[in-house]
N, C-alpha and C positions, 0 to 999 in steps of 0.2 A: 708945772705946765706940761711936760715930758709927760708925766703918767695919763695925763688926761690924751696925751694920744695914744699912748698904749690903750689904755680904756677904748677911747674910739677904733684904732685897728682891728683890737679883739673882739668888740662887737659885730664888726664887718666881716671878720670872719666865723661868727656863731652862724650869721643873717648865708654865709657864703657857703658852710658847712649841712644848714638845715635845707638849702635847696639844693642842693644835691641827691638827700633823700636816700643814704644810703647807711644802712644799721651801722656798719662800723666806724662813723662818728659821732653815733649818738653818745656813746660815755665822753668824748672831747666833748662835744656842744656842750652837756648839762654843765660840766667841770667848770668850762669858760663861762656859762652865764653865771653859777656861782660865785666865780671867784669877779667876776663885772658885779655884782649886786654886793658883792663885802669888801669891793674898791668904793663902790658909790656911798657905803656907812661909814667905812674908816679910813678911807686912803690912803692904806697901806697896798702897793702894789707888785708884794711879793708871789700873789695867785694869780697874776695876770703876767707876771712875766713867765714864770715858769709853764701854766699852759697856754701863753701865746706863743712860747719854743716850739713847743709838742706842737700846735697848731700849724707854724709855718713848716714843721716839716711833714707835717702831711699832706700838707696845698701843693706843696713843692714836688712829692712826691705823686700825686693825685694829676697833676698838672702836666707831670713829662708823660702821665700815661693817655691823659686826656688834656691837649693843649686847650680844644676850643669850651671847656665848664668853667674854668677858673679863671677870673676876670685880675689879668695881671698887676694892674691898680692894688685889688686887697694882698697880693703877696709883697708887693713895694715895701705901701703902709707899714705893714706887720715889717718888715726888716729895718726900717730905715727909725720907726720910735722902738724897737728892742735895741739897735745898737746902740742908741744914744745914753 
């Protein structure tokens, strides 16, 4: 149950990452939607943890430079099913 919310955070942050609209997260987006479509065949969710990491800390860093892009809902998410 756990992974299926990593799955869903990490999706919110591909969807969060792509409207932003800035080249240097385009290799994270692809990585993350990759590793979201080879959770959803095997669910195994060792490619979602490791770039939902990388992901929150570029929100996080993205965030203190630009408070009002990042809707702090998807940084929760992302922290709160990786700790678990």
């Amino acid at each position: 149950m756990n992974n299926d919310k990593i799955r869903n955070a990490c999706a919110a942050a591909v969807q969060a990452l792509g409207k932003l609209k800035k080249d240097e997260f385009s290799e994270l987006r692809s990585k993350l939607e990759f590793c979201i479509g080879s959770y959803d065949y095997d669910k195994n969710p060792v490619g979602l943890i490791e770039y939902g990491k990388k992901a929150l800390e570029e929100l996080k860093a993205f965030k203190s430079a630009n408070p009002r892009k990042i809707n702090k809902k998807i940084i929760n998410d992302l922290e709160k099913s990786l700790s678990n």
